[in-house]
C-alpha positions as CSV (number, residue, x, y, z in Angstrom):
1,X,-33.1,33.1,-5.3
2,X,-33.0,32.3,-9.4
3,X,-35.8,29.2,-10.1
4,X,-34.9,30.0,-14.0
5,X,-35.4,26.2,-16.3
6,X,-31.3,26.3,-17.4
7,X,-32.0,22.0,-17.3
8,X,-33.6,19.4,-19.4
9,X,-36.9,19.7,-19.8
10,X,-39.4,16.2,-18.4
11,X,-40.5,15.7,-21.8
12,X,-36.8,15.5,-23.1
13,X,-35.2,13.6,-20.2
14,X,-38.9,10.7,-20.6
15,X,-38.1,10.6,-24.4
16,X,-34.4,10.4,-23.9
17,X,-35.0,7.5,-21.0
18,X,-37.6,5.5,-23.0
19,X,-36.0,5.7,-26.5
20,X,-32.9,4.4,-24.9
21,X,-34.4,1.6,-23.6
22,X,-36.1,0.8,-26.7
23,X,-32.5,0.6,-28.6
24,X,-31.2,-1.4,-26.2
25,X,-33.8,-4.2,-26.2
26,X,-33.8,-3.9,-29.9
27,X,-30.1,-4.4,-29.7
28,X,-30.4,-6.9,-27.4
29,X,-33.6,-9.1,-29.4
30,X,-31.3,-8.6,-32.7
31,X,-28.0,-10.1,-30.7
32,X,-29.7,-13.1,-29.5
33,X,-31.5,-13.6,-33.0
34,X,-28.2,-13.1,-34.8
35,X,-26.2,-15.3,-32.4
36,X,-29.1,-17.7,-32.9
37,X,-28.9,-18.1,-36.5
38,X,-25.4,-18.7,-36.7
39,X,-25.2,-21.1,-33.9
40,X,-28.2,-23.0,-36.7
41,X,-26.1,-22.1,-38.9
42,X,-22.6,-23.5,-38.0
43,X,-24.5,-26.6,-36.6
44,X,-26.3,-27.6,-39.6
45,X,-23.0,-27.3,-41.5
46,X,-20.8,-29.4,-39.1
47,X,-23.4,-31.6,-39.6
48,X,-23.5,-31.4,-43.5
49,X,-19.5,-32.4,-43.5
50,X,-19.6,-34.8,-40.8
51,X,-21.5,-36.7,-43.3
52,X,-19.7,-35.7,-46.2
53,X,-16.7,-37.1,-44.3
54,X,-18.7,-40.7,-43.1
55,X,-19.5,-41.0,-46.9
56,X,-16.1,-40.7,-47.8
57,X,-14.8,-43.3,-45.2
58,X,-17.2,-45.8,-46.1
59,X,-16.2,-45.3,-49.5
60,X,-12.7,-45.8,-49.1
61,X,-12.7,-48.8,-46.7
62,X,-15.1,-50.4,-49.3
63,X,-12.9,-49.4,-52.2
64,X,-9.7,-50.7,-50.2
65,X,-11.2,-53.9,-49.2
66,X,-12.1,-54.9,-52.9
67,X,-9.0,-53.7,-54.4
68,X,-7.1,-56.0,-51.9
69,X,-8.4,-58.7,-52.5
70,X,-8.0,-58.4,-56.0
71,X,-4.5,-57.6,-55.3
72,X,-3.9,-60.9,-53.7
73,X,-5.0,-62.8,-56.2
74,X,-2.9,-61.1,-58.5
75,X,0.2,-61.1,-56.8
76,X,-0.1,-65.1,-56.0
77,X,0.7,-65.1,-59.0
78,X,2.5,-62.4,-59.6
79,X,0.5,-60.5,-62.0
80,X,1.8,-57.3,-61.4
81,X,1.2,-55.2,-64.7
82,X,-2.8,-56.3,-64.1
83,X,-2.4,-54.7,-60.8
84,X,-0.9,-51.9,-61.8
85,X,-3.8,-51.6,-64.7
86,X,-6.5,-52.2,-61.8
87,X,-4.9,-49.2,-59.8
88,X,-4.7,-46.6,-62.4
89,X,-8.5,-47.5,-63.0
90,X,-9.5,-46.6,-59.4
91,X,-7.1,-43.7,-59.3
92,X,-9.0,-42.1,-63.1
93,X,-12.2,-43.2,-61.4
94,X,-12.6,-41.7,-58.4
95,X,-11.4,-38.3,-58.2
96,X,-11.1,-37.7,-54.7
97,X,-8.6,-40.8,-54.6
98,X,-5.1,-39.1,-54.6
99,X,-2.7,-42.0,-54.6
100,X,-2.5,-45.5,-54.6
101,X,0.5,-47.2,-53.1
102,X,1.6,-50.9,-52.9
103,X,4.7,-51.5,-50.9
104,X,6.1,-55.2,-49.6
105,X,6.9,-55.6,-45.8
106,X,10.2,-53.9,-46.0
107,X,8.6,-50.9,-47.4
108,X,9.6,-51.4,-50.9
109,X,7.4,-50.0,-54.0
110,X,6.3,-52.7,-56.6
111,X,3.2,-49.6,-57.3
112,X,3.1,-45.8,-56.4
113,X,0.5,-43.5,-58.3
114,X,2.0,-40.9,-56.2
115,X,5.3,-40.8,-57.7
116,X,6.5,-43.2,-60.4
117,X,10.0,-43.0,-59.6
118,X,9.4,-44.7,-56.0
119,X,8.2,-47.7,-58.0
120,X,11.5,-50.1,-56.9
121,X,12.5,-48.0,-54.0
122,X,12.4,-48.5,-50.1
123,X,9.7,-46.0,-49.1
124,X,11.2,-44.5,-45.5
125,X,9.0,-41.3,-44.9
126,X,7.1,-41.1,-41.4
127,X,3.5,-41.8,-43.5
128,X,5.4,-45.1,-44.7
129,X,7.1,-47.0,-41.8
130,X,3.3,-46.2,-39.9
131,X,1.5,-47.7,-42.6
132,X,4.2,-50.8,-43.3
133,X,3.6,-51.8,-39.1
134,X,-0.1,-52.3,-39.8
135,X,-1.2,-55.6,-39.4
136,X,-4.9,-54.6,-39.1
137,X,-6.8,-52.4,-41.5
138,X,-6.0,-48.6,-40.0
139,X,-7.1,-45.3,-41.1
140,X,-4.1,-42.0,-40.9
141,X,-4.7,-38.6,-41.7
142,X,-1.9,-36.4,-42.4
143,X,-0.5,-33.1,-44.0
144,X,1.5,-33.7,-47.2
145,X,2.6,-30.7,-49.5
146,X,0.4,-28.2,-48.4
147,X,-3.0,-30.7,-48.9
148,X,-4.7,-33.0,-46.3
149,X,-4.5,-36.4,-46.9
150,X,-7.3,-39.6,-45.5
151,X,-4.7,-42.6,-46.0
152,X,-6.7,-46.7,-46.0
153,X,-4.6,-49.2,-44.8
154,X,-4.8,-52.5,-45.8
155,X,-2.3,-55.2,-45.4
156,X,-1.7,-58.1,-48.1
157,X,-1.1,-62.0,-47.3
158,X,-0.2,-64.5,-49.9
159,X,-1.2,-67.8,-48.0
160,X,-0.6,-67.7,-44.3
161,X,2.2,-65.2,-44.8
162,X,2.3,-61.1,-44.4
163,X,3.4,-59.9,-47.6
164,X,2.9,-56.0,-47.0
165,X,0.1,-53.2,-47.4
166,X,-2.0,-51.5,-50.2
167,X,-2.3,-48.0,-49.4
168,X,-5.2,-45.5,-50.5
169,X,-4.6,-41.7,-50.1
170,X,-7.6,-39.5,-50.7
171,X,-7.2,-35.8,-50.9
172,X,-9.4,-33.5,-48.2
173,X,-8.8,-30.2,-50.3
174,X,-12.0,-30.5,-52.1
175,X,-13.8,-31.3,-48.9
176,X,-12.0,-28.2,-47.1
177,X,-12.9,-26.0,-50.3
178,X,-16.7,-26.9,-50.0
179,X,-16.4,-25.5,-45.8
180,X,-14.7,-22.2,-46.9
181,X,-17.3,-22.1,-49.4
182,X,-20.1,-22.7,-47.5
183,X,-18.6,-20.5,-44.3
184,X,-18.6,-17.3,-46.6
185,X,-22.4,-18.7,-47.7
186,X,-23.0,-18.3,-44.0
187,X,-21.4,-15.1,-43.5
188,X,-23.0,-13.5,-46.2
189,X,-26.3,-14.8,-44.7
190,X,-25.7,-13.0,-41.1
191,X,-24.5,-9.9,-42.7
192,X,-27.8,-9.7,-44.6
193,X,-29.9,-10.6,-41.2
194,X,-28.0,-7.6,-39.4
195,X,-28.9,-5.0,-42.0
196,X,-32.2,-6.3,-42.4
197,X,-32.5,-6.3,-38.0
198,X,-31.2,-3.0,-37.9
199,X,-33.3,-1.6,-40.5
200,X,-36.1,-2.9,-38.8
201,X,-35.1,-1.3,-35.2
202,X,-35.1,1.7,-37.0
203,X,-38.2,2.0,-38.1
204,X,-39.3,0.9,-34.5
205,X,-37.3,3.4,-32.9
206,X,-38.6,6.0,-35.0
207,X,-42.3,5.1,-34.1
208,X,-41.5,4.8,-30.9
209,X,-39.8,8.0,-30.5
210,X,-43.1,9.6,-32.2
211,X,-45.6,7.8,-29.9
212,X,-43.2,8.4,-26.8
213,X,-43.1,12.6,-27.7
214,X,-46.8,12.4,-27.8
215,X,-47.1,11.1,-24.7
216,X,-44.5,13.3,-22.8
217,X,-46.2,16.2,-24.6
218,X,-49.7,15.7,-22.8
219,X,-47.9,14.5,-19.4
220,X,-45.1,18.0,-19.4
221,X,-47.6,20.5,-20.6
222,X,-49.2,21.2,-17.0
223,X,-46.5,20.7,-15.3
224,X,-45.0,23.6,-17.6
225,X,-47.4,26.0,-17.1
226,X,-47.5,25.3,-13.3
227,X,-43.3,25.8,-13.3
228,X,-44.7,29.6,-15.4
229,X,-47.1,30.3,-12.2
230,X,-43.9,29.5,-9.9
231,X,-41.2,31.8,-11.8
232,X,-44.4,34.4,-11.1
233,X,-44.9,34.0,-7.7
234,X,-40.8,34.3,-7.0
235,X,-41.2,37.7,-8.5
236,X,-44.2,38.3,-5.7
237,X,-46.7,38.3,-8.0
238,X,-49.3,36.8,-6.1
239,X,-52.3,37.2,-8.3
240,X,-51.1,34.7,-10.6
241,X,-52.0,31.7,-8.3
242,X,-55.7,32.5,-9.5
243,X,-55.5,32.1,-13.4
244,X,-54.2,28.4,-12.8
245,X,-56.7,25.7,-13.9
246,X,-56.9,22.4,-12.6
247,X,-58.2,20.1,-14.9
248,X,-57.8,16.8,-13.4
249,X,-57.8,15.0,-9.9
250,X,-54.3,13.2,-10.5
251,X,-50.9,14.4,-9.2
252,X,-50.5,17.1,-11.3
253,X,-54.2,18.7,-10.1
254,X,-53.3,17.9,-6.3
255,X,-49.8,19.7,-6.7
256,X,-52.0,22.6,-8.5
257,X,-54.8,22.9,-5.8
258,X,-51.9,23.0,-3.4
259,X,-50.0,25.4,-4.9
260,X,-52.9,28.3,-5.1
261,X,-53.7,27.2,-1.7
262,X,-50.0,28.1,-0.8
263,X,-49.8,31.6,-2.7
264,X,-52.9,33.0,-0.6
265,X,-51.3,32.0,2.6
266,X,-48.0,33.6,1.8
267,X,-49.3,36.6,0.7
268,X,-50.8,37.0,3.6
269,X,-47.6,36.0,5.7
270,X,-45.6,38.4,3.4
271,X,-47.7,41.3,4.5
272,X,-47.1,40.8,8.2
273,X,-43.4,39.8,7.7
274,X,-43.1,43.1,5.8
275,X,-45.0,45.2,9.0
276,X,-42.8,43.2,11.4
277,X,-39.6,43.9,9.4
278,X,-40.0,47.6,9.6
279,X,-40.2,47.3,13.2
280,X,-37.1,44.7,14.0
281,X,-35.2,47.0,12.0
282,X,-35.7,50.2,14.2
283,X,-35.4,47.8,17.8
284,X,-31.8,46.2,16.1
285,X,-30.3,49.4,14.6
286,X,-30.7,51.1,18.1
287,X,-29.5,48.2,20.1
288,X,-26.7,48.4,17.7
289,X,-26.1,51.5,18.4
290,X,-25.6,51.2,22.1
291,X,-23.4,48.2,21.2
292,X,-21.2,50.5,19.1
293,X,-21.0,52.8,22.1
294,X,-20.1,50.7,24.5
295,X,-17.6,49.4,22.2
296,X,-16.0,53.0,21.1
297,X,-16.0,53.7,24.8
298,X,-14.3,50.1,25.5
299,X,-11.5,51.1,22.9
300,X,-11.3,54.5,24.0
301,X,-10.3,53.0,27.2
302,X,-8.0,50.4,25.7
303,X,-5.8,52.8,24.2
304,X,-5.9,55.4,27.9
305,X,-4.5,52.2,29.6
306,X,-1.2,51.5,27.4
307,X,-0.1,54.4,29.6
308,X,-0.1,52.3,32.7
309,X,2.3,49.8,31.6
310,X,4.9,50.1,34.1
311,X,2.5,49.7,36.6
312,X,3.2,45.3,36.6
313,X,1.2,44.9,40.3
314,X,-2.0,45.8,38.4
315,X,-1.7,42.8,36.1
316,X,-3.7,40.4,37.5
317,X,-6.5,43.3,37.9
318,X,-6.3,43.8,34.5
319,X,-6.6,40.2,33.9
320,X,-10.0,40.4,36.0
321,X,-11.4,43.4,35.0
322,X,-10.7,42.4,30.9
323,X,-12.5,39.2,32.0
324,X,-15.6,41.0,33.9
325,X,-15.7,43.2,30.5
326,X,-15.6,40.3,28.0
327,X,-18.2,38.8,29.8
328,X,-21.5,40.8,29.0
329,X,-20.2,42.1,25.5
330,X,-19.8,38.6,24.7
331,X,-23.2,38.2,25.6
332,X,-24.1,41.2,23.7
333,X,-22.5,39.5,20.5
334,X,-23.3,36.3,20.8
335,X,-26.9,37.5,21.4
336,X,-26.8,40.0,18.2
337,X,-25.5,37.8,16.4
338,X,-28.1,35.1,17.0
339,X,-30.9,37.5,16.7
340,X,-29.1,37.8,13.2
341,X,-29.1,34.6,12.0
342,X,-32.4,33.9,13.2
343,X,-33.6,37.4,11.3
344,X,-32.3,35.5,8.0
345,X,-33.5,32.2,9.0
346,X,-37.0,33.7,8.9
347,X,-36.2,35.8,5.7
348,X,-35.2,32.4,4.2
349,X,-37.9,30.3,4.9
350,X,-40.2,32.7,3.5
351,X,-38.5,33.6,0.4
352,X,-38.1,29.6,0.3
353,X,-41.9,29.7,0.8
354,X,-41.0,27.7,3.6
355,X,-42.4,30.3,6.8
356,X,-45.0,28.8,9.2
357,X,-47.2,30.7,11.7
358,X,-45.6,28.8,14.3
359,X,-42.2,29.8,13.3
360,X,-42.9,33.2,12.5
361,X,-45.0,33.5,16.2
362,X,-41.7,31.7,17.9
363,X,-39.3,34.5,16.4
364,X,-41.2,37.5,17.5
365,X,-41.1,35.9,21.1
366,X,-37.0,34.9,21.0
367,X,-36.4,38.8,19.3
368,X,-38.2,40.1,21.9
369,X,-36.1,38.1,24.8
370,X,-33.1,39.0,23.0
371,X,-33.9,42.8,22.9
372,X,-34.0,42.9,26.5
373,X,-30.9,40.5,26.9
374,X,-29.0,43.2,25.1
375,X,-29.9,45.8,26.8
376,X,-29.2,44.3,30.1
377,X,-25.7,43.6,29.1
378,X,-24.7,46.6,27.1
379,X,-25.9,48.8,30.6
380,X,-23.6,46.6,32.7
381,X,-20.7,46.9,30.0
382,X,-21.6,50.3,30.6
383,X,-20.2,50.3,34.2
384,X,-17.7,48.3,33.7
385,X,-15.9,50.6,31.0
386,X,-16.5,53.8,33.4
387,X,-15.2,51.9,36.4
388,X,-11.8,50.9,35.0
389,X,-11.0,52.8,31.4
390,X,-7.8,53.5,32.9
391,X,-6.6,50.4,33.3
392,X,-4.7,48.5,30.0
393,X,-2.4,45.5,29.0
394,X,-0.2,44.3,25.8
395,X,-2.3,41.9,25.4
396,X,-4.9,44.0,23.4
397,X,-2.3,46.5,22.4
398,X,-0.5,46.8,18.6
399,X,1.6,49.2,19.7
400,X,5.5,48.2,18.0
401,X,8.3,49.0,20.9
402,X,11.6,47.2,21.4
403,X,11.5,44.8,24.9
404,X,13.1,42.4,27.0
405,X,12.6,39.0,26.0
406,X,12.8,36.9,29.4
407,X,11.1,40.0,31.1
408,X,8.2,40.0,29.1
409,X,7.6,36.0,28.9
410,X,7.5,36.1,32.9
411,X,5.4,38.7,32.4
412,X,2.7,36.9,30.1
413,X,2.8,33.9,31.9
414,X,1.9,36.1,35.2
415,X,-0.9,37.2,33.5
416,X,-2.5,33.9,33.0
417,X,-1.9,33.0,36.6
418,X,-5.9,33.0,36.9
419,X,-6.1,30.6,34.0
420,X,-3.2,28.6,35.5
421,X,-3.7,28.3,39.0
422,X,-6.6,25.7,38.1
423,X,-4.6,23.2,37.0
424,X,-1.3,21.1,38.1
425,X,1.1,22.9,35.8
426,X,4.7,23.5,35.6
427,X,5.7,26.4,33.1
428,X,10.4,26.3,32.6
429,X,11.3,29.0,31.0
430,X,15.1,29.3,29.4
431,X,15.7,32.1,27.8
432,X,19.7,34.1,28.0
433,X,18.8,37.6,29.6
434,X,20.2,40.0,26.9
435,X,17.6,39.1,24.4
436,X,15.9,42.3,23.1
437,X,13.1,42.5,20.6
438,X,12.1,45.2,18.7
439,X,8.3,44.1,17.6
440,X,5.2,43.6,18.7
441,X,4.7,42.6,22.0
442,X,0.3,42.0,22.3
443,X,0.5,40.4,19.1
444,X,3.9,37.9,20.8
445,X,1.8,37.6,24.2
446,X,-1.3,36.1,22.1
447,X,0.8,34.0,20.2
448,X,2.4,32.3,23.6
449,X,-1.3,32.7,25.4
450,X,-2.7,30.6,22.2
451,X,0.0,28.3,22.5
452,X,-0.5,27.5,26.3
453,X,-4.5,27.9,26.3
454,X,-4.2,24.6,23.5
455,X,-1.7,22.7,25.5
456,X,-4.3,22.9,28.7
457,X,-7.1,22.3,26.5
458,X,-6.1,19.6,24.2
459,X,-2.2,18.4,25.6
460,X,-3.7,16.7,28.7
461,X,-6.3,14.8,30.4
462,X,-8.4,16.5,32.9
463,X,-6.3,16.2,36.5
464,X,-2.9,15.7,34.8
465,X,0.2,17.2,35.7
466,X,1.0,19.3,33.1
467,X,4.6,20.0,32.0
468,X,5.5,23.2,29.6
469,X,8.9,24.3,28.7
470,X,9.6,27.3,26.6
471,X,13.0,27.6,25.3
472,X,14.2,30.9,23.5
473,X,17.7,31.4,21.5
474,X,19.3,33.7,18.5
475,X,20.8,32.8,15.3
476,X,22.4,35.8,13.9
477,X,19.6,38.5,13.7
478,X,16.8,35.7,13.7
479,X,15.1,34.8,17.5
480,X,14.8,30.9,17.7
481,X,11.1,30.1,20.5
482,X,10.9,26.4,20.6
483,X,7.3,25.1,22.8
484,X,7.6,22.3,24.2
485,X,5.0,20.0,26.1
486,X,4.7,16.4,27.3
487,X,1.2,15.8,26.6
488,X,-0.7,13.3,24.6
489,X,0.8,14.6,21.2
490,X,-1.0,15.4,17.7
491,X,-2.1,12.3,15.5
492,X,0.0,11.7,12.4
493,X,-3.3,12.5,10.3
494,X,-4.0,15.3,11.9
495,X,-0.8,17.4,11.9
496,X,-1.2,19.5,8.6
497,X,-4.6,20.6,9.6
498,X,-3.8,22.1,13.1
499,X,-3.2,25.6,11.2
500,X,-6.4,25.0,9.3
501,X,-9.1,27.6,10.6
502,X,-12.3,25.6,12.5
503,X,-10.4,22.4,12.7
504,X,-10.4,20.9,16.2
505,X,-10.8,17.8,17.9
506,X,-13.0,18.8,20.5
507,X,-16.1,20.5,18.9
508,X,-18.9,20.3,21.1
509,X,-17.5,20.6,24.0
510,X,-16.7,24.2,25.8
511,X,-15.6,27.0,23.6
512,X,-13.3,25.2,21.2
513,X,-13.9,26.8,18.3
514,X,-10.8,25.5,16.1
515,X,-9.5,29.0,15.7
516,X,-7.1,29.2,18.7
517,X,-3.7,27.8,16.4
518,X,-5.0,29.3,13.0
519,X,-4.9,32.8,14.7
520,X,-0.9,31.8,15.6
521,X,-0.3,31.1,12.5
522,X,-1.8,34.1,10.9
523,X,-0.2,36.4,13.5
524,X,3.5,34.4,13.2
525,X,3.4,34.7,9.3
526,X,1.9,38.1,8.6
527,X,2.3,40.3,11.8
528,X,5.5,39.2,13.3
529,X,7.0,38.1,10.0
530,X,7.7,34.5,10.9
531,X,7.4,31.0,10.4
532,X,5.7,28.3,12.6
533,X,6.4,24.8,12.6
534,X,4.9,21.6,14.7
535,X,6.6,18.2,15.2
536,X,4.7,15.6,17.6
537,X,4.8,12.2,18.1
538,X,1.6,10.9,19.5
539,X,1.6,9.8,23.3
540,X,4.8,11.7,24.2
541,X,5.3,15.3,22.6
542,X,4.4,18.4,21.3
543,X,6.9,20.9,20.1
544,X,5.5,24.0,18.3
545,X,9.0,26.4,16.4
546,X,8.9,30.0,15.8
547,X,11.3,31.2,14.1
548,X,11.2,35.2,13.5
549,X,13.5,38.9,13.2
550,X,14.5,40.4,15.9
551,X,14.3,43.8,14.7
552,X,11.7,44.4,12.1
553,X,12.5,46.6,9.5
554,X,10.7,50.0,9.7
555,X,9.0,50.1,6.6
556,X,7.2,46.6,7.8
């Protein structure tokens, strides 16, 4: 186990953390001032030319109203070049007046400022037959030649009688000119406030940063030397424990008082773990050895029985006695290899620094039980392999001989007769009787035995009748094995991981381990030189397809 720093250090990551925040609620106090200021801003101009604009209305209606009534005085009596000299006056006075236009009811021009040729004509544009239906003073606004134009309305009566309307057009362009004007003003104005904000959250992030290290400094420096006394005591150097100072009563001198307290109690763990380590090493490596005995003697007699073949009326007493032998070496295993794993569950916990009295007393009692478990077993396994070490099946052969197809799956499903005589089954076999196979006949029996052992396991509820059928047929030099089963059928989201090692849907319970259909699949592909397939549909069927030579080439 490595404890080497490859990370951020604390002081980094709490200058990192607090520098960050202090940008962002600098960024955040310099948004809302900005978007403050131009909200003032934009508000206080609106407000500006909102008045600019009243100003220029009550101008204009005023203006209007008096140069009316001067225009109906003149035109009772038809003084026309007097009005035309009283409109050039207003037009040369005021120079935000555009235009002046006097036109009759039916739109003709006696005056126009605008354009001295419409003086005599019939005026028709849309700004003209609006202003000629006014019977009340009106206000228009309106675009005209690329300038904005405030139009005063006025009708004229001589008498009683409508006699038409005196027009005043003022021009907005100077007015627009003084916003864009005063908009860049603005602009120019916020630009300034940003450079001066973020100049100023500079220079508070830069004294913040400098008070902030400071601070990290004094908070990561015993935490640092503490990490030192820990990279020391990994390496089992156990006298370092007693150069640390503690300093202060906060966390960092409770972890530190703790800490020393810890190195003197697993150094003296570490000592006994060491004495008792020498001694579980002796007690495993000669219960291994009787384990490797029994197991050399167990093949030995493996490879004696292939020679008893022939003999099919000893198959179901090979069935037993394989049984009767798989029992206590099972045992043997699974009690090695738990003695195993709780060996390096102790190793762990102490190299974790992790190990407890009480654990360390609870595995010297369990090794001890174990011990004597495995002895027990491996002298019964013993007797077992003396009393039958003549007796064998293809099962646990890899011997390569050519066979009878049919033969030999009557055969394999004799050999589970124990197995199947527990349940309500019905195994159909169709398979032509000239089928030979040159192969590998224990690896093709564990492949079928899989097969079956899933379908009783996983195919059907318990008290079920259980219906098999196992259909064999050739294609050319290629052997065609179709399984087929009427069981409960494979969830859609489950069938690509059938073949998956450890996958099963019944962990837990019994001894499904999840290995039973990767094992097929290992032995189809690689052994046999296969391929396996699976097609189910849930509630109604299984069918597993093997498709493989019939006569493996020699050099495989």
């Amino acid at each position: 186990m490595n404890l080497q720093f490859n990370g951020y250090g604390i002081r980094f990551k709490l200058l990192v953390t607090m520098v960050g925040l202090i940008i962002c609620l600098l960024a955040i106090l310099t948004s809302i001032q900005i978007t403050i200021q131009k909200k003032v801003l934009s508000a206080e101009q609106e407000h500006r030319f909102s008045l600019r604009k009243k100003i220029l209305i009550e101008r204009g209606k005023t203006l209007s109203e008096n140069l009316a009534n001067q225009i109906e005085n003149d035109l009772a009596v038809f003084n026309i070049s007097n009005i035309i000299e009283v409109v050039s006056d207003s037009v040369n006075d005021d120079k935000e007046l555009s235009y002046v236009v006097l036109m009759d009811a039916n739109q003709k021009a006696y005056v126009s400022t605008l354009n001295s040729a419409d003086q005599g004509e019939y005026l028709d544009e849309p700004e003209d037959v609006f202003a000629s239906l006014q019977v009340y003073p009106a206000l228009n606004s309106f675009a005209k030649n690329g300038s904005s134009i405030l139009e005063f309305i006025v009708p004229l009566q001589i008498s009683t009688e409508r006699w038409g309307v005196l027009r005043l057009g003022y021009s907005l362009n100077l007015l627009n000119h003084e916003i864009f004007e005063s908009r860049k003003l603005i602009n120019k104005q916020n630009q300034r406030l940003i450079k001066r904000s973020v100049a100023i959250a500079c220079l508070f992030v830069f004294v913040g940063s400098l008070i902030i290290l400071y601070i990290a400094t004094k908070l990561a420096n015993p935490i640092s030397d503490l990490t030192q006394s820990v990279h020391q005591l990994e390496k089992r150097n156990f006298t370092t424990a007693a150069n640390i100072k503690i300093q202060s009563n906060d966390e960092v001198g409770v972890l530190a008082s703790a800490f020393v307290k810890m190195s003197e109690n697993l150094k003296t763990s570490y000592e006994k773990l060491e004495d008792y380590n020498r001694t579980l090493e002796l007690k495993v490596k000669d219960r291994t050895q009787e384990l490797s005995k029994a197991f050399d003697e167990l093949k030995l007699s493996q490879e004696r029985l292939v020679e008893s073949e022939k003999m099919a009326s000893l198959g179901e007493l090979v069935a037993g006695v394989a049984h009767e032998i798989n029992t206590p070496v099972g045992i043997g295993v699974t009690v090695s290899s738990h003695l195993v794993k709780l060996t390096k569950s102790i190793n762990t916990s102490f190299e974790n620094k992790e190990l407890k009295k009480s654990e360390l007393k609870e595995f010297l009692e369990k090794a001890r039980e174990s011990g004597d478990l495995i002895l027990k077993n491996l002298l019964h396994t013993g007797e077992l392999v003396k009393s039958f070490k003549m007796v064998s099946a293809d099962q646990v052969s890899r011997e390569r001989r050519r066979f009878n197809l049919k033969s030999y799956l009557n055969d394999v499903i004799l050999s589970l007769d124990p197995r199947l005589k527990k349940v309500y089954v019905s195994i159909e076999i169709e398979c032509p009787d000239d089928i030979e196979i040159d192969s590998y006949p224990g690896i093709f029996a564990q492949v079928l035995t899989n097969l079956i052992v899933n379908t009783l396991n996983h195919g059907y509820n318990e008290g079920e009748h259980i219906v098999i059928n196992i259909v064999a047929m050739t294609n050319e030099n290629e052997l065609i094995l179709i399984y087929h089963d009427e069981g409960k059928g494979i969830p859609i989201a489950n069938i690509k991981k059938i073949f998956d090692p450890f996958f099963t849907t019944k962990r837990g319970h019994g001894e499904n381990t999840g290995l039973g259909l990767h094992i097929v699949y290992n032995l189809v592909s690689q052994s046999l030189k296969g391929i396996i397939t699976c097609e189910s549909i849930e509630s109604k069927y299984t069918i597993f397809t093997i498709k493989m030579p019939l006569h493996l080439y020699r050099e495989e």
